[in-house]
C-alpha positions as CSV (number, residue, x, y, z in Angstrom):
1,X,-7.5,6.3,-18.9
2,X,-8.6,7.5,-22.6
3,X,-6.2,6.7,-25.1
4,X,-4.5,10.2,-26.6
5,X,-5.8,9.4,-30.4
6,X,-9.1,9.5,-29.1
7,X,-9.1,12.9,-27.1
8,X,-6.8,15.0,-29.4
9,X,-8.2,16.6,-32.3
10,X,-5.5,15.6,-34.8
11,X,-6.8,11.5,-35.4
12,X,-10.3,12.9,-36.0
13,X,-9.5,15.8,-38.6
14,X,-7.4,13.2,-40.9
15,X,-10.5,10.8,-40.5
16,X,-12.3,13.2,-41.9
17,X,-10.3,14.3,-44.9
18,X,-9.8,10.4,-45.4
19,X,-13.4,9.9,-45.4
20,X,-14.3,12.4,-48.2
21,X,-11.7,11.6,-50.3
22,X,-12.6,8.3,-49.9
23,X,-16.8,8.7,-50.7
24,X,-16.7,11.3,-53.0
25,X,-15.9,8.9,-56.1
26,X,-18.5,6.9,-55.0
27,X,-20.4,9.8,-55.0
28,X,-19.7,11.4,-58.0
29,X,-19.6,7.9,-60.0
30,X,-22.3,6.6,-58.4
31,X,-20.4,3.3,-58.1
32,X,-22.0,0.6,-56.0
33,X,-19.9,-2.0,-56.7
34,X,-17.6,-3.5,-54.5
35,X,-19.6,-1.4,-51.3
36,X,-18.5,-4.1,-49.0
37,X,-14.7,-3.6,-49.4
38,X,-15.4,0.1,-49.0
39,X,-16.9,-0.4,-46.1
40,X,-13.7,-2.6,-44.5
41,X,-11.2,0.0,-45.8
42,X,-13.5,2.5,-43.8
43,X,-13.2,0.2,-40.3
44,X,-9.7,-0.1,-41.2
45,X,-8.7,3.2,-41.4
46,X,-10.6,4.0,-37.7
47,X,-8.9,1.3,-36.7
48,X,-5.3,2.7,-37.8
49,X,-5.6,5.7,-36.5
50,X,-7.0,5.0,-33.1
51,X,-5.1,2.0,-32.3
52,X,-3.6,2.1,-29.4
53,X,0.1,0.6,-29.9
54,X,2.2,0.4,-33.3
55,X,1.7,-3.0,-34.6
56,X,-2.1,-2.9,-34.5
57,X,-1.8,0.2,-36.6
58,X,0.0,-1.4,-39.6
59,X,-1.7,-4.3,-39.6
60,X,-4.9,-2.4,-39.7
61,X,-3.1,-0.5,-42.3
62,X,-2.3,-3.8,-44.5
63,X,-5.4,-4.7,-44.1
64,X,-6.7,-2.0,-45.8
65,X,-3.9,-2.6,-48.4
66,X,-5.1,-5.8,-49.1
67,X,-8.7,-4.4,-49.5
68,X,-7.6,-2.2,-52.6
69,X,-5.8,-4.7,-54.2
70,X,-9.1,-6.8,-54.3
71,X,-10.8,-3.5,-55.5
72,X,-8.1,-3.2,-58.2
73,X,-7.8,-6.9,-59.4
74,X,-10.2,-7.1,-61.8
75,X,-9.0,-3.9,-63.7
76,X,-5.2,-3.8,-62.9
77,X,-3.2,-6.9,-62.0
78,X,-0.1,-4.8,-61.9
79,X,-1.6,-2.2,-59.2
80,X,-3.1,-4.8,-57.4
81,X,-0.2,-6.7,-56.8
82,X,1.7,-3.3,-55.5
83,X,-0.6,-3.1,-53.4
84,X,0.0,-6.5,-52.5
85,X,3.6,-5.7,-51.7
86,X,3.1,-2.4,-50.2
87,X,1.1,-4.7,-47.8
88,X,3.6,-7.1,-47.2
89,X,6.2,-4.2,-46.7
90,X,3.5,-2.7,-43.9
91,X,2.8,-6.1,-42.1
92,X,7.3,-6.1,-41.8
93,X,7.1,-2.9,-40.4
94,X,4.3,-4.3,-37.9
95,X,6.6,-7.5,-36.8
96,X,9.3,-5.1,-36.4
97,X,8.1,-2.3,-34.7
98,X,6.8,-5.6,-32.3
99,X,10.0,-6.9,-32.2
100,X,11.3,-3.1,-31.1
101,X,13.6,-3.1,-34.2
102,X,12.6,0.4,-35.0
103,X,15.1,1.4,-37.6
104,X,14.3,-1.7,-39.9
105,X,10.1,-0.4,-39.3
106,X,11.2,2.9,-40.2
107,X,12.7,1.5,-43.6
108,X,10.2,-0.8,-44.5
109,X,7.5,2.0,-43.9
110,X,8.9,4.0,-46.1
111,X,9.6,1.8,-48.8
112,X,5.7,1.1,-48.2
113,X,4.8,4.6,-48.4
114,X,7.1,5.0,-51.9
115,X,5.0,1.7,-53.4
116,X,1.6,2.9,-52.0
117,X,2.1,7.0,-53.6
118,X,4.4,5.8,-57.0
119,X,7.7,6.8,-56.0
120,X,10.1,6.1,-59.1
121,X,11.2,3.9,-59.5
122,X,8.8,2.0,-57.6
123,X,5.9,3.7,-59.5
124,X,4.8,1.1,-62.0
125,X,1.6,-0.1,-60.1
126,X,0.5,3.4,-59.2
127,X,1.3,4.4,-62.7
128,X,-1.3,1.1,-63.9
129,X,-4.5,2.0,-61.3
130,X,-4.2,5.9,-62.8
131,X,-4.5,4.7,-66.4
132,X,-6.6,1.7,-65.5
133,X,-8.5,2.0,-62.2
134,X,-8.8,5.6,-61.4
135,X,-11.3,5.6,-59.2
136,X,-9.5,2.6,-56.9
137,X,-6.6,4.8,-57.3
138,X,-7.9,7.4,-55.9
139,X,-9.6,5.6,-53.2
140,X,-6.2,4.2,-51.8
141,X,-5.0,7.5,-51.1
142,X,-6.9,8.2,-47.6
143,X,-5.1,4.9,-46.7
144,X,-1.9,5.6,-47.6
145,X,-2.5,9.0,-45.4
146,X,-3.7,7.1,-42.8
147,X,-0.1,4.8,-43.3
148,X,1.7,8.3,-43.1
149,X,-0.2,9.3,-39.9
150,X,0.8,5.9,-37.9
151,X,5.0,6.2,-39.8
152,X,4.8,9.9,-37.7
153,X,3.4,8.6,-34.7
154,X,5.1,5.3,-34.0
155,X,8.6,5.1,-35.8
156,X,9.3,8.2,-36.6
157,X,10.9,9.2,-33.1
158,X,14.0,7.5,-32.8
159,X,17.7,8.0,-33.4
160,X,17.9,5.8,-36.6
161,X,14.9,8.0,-38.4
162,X,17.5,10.9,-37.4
163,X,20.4,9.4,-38.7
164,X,18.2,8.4,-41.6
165,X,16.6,11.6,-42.3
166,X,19.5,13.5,-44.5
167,X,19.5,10.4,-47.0
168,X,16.2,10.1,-47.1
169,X,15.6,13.9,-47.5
170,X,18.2,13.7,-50.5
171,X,16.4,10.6,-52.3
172,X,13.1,12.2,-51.9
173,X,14.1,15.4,-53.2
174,X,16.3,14.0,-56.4
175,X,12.9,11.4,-57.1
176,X,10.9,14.5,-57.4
177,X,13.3,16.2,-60.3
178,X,12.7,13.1,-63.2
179,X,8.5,12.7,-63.0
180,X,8.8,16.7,-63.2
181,X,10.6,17.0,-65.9
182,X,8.7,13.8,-67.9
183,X,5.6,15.9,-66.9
184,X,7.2,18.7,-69.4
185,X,7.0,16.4,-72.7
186,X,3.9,14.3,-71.8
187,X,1.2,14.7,-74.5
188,X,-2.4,13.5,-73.0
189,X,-4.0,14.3,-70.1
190,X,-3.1,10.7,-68.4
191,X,0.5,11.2,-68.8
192,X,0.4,14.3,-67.2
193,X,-1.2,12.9,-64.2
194,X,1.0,10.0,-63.9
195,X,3.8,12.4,-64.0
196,X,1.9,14.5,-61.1
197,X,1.6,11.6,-59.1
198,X,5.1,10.3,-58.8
199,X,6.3,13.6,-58.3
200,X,4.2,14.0,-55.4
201,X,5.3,10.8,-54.2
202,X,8.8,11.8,-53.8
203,X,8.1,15.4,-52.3
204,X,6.1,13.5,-49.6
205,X,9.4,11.0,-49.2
206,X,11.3,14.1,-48.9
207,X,8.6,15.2,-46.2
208,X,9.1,12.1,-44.1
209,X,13.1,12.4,-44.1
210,X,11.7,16.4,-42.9
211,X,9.7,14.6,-40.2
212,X,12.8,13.9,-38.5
213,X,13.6,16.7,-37.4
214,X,10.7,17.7,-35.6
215,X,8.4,18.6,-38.8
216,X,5.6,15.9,-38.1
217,X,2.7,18.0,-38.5
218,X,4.2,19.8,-42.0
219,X,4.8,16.1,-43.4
220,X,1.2,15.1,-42.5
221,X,-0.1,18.3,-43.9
222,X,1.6,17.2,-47.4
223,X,0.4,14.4,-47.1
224,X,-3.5,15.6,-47.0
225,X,-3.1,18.0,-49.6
226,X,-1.2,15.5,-51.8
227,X,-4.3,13.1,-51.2
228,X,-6.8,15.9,-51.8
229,X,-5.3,17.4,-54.9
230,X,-4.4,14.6,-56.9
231,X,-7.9,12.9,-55.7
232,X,-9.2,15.6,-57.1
233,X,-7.5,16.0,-60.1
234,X,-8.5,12.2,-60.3
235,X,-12.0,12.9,-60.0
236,X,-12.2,15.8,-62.8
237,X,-9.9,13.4,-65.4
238,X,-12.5,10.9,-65.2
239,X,-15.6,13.1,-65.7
240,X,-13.6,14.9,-68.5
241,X,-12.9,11.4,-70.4
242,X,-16.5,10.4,-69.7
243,X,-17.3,13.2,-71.8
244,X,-14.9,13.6,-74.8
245,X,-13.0,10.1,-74.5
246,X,-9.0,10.1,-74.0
247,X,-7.9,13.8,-74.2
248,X,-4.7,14.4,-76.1
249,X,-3.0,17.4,-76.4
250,X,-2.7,17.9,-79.9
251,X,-6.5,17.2,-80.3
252,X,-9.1,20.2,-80.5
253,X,-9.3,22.2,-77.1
254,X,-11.6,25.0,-76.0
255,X,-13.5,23.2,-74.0
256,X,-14.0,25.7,-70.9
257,X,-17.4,26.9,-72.6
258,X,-19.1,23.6,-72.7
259,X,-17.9,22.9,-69.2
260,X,-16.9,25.8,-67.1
261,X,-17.5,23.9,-63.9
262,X,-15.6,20.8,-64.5
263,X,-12.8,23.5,-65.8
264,X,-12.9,25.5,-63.1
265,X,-12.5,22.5,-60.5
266,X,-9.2,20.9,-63.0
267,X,-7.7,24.3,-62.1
268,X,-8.3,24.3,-58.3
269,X,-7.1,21.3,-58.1
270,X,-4.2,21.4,-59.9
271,X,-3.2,25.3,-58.6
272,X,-3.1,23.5,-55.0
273,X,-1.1,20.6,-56.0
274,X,1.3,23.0,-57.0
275,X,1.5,25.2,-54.1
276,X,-1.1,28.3,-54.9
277,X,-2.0,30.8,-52.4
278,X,-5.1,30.4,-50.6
279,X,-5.0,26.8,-50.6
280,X,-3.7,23.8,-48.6
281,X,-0.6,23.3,-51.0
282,X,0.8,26.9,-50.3
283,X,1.0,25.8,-46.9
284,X,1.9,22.4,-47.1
285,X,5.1,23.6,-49.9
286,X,6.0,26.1,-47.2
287,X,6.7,24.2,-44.3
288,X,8.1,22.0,-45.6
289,X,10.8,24.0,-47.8
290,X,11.4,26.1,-44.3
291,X,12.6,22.6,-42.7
292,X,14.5,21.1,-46.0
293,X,16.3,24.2,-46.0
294,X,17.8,24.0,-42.8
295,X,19.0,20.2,-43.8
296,X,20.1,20.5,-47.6
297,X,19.9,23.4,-49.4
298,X,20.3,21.8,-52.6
299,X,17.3,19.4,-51.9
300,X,15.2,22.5,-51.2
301,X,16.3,23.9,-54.6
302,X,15.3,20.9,-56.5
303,X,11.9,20.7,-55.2
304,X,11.9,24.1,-55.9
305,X,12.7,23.4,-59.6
306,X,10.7,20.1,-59.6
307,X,7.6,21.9,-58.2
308,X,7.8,25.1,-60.7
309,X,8.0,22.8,-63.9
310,X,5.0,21.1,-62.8
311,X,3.3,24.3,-62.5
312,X,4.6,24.8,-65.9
313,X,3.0,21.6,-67.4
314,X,-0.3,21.9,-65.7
315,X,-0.5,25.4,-67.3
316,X,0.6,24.2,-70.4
317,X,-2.1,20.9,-70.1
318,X,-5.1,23.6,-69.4
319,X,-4.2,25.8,-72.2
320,X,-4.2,22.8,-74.5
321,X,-7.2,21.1,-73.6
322,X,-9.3,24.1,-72.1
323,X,-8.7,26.9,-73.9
324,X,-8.7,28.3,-77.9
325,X,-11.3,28.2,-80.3
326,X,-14.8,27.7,-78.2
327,X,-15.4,23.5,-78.6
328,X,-19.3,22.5,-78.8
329,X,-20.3,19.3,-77.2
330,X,-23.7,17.6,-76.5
331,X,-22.5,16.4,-73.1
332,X,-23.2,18.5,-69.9
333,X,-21.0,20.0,-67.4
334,X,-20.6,18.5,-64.3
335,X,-23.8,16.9,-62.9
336,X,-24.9,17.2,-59.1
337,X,-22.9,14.4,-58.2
338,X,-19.8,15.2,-59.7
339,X,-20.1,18.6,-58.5
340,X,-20.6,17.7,-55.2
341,X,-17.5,15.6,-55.0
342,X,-15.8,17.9,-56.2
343,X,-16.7,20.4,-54.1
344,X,-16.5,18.3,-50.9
345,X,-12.3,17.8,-51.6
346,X,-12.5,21.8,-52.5
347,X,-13.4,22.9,-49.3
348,X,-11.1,20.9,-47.3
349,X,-8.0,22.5,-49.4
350,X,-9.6,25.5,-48.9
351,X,-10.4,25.5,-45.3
352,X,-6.5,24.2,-44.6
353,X,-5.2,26.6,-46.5
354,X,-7.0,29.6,-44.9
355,X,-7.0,28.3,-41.0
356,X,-4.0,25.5,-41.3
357,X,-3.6,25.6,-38.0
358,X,-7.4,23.9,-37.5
359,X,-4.8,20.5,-38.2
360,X,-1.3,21.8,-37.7
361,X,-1.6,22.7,-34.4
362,X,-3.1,19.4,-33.1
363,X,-1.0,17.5,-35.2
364,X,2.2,19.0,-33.8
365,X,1.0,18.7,-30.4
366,X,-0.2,14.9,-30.7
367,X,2.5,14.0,-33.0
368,X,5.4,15.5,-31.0
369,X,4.2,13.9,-27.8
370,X,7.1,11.0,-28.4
371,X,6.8,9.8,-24.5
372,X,3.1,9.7,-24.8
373,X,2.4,8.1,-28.1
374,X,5.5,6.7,-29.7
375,X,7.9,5.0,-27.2
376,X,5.4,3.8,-24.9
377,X,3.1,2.5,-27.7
378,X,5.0,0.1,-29.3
C-alpha cells in the first residue's frame, strides 16, 4: 500500500515552500560554499516528511539540525551549539515517541521548536546566527517547518497535547508580548529583526498549543508564512547592508530612490509578517486568532497587541531608513539574483494568501487523519 505522505498533497506543498526558502539565499548570494551540507539538509528534509513512522522523522529532523550547526560553526559558536541542543532535544523526542511516551515527545518537541525559532528566553542562538550568520539563519528555517510538520503529525494527537495545550497557548502568547515591545525601542535594522524573530517564535508556540484542538493546518500555515516572511526579510537585510553597511536608525535615510526594488520587497515582506491583506500572514493571523479565542481570550488579546506593535516598529524602521530626503548611492538595486530570490519567497506568500486553501485544505485533511498517520505511525 502507498504510504499517506506520499499520495496527499500536503507533504509535497511544504517541500516546496521548504525548498525555495532554502535555495533562494544561495541564489541570491551566489554562495557555493558548504554545497554538500545543503545538499544533506535537502535529503533530510524529504526524508522527514515522508517518513513513514515518528521516530524516523525526528531523527531525520536532527539530522538536519546537526547539518546547520556545521554550516553555522565557523561564524557563530553560540548558534551552532543551539542547534546542537535543539538536536539533542529532537533525537529525545525520537526515543520517546519510540518508547510510546508521547507526552514527554510532545514536550521535548516543543522546547526544540522554541530553540530552533528563538523563543525567549531560549533565543540567544537565534539571536547570534541573525546578527552573525544570516544566511545559515535563514536556511534553518525550512527545517524547523519541516520539525513543525512531523510535531502535527505524530505527537500532536493525544490526550496530554490536550491537557497541555491551554499552558502552552498562555506561554506562547505572554512570549510574544516582550520581543514586541523591545522591537518598539530597537535602533538599527538588526535589532529590529531580532526582535521580529522571537516574536514570531512565540506566536508559532502559541500556534502549536492551537494545534490541539483540532487547528493543525492553521499552525502549519504560521508556520510557512513565519519561514517565508522572516526568510525574506533576511534576505533584503543582507542585500541592504551589502550596500550601505550596518543601517542605523538615526543615520541618513531616503534610500527608496536608489533602490526601489530592494524597498519594495523589505515592505512585502515585512506587511506579511504582520498579517496584511492579500498575503499569507493575513491568513495565517486569522486562524489562528479564531481558535485562541475560543481557548483564552486574553492570549488572543495579547497577540493582538504583540502583533500591532510590531506593525508599529516595522513602519517606524521603513520610515527611518527608507524614506526622507532622496539618499544617492553608487551601488545598484537589487541585481537578478537577488531579485529572483526575492521574488521566488513573494509569490509563495502571495499564492497562500489569495488561494490558502491550495495547503489548508490538504493539510487539514492529512493532518487530522490521527488513526491513519499518528497513532498507527509511531
Amino acid at each position: 500500500m502507498i504510504p499517506a505522505a506520499l499520495t496527499n498533497p500536503a507533504p509535497w506543498e511544504v517541500l516546496a515552500c521548504c525548498l525555495a526558502l532554502l535555495i533562494a539565499p544561495t541564489v541570491a548570494s551566489q554562495q557555493r560554499s558548504n554545497r554538500w551540507i545543503l545538499v544533506g539538509v535537502i535529503a533530510m528534509l524529504v526524508a522527514t516528511l515522508f517518513a513513514p513512522t515518528g521516530p524516523l522523522a525526528y531523527v531525520a529532523a536532527a539530522v538536519a539540525s546537526l547539518l546547520h550547526a556545521a554550516a553555522a560553526v565557523s561564524r557563530s559558536r553560540t548558534g551552532a551549539a543551539s542547534l546542537v541542543i535543539a538536536a539533542g532535544l529532537i533525537a529525545g523526542a525520537a526515543v520517546a515517541l519510540r518508547l510510546d511516551y508521547l507526552t514527554t515527545a510532545f514536550v521535548l518537541s516543543c522546547l526544540a521548536l522554541a530553540v530552533r525559532t528563538g523563543v525567549m528566553p531560549l533565543h540567544a542562538g537565534v539571536a547570534s546566527l541573525c546578527d552573525r550568520a544570516m544566511v545559515v539563519h535563514v536556511q534553518q528555517l525550512p527545517s524547523a517547518i519541516a520539525l513543525v510538520f512531523v510535531h502535527l503529525r505524530f505527537v500532536d494527537h493525544h490526550a496530554g497535547a490536550l491537557a497541555l495545550a491551554p499552558t502552552i497557548v498562555r506561554i506562547g502568547a505572554v512570549l510574544t508580548i516582550v520581543p514586541a515591545l523591545m522591537a518598539l525601542v530597537q535602533r538599527d535594522l538588526r535589532g529590529l529583526y531580532r526582535s521580529s524573530t522571537a516574536m514570531h517564535g512565540g506566536m508559532l508556540l502559541a500556534a502549536l498549543g492551537a494545534a490541539s484542538l483540532d487547528n493543525y493546518a492553521a499552525a502549519l500555515l504560521v508556520a510557512v508564512t513565519m519561514g517565508l516572511a522572516l526568510g525574506g526579510l533576511g534576505l533584503m537585510l543582507t542585500s541592504l547592508e551589502e550596500r550601505v553597511g550596518p543601517v542605523q536608525y538615526s543615520g541618513p535615510g531616503g534610500r527608496i530612490q536608489a533602490f526601489p526594488r530592494l524597498a519594495a520587497a523589505f515592505v512585502i515582506f515585512g506587511a506579511a509578517g504582520v498579517g496584511l491583506p492579500g498575503t499569507a500572514g493575513f491568513v495565517a493571523d486569522d486562524l489562528l486568532l479564531h481558535t485562541l479565542w475560543l481557548e483564552s481570550p486574553a492570549s488572543t488579546v495579547t497577540v493582538i497587541v504583540s502583533s500591532a506593535l510590531l506593525a508599529v516598529s516595522t513602519l517606524i524602521c521603513f520610515a527611518r531608513v527608507f524614506l526622507g530626503p532622496a539618499a544617492r548611492s553608487v551601488a545598484p538595486d537589487l541585481r537578478t539574483r537577488e531579485a529572483l530570490g526575492g521574488a521566488l519567497l513573494i509569490v509563495l506568500l502571495l499564492v497562500l494568501g489569495v488561494v490558502p486553501g491550495t495547503l489548508l485544505g490538504p493539510a487539514d485533511a492529512f493532518l487530522s487523519d490521527v488513526g491513519g498517520t499518528a497513532l498507527s505511525g509511531r
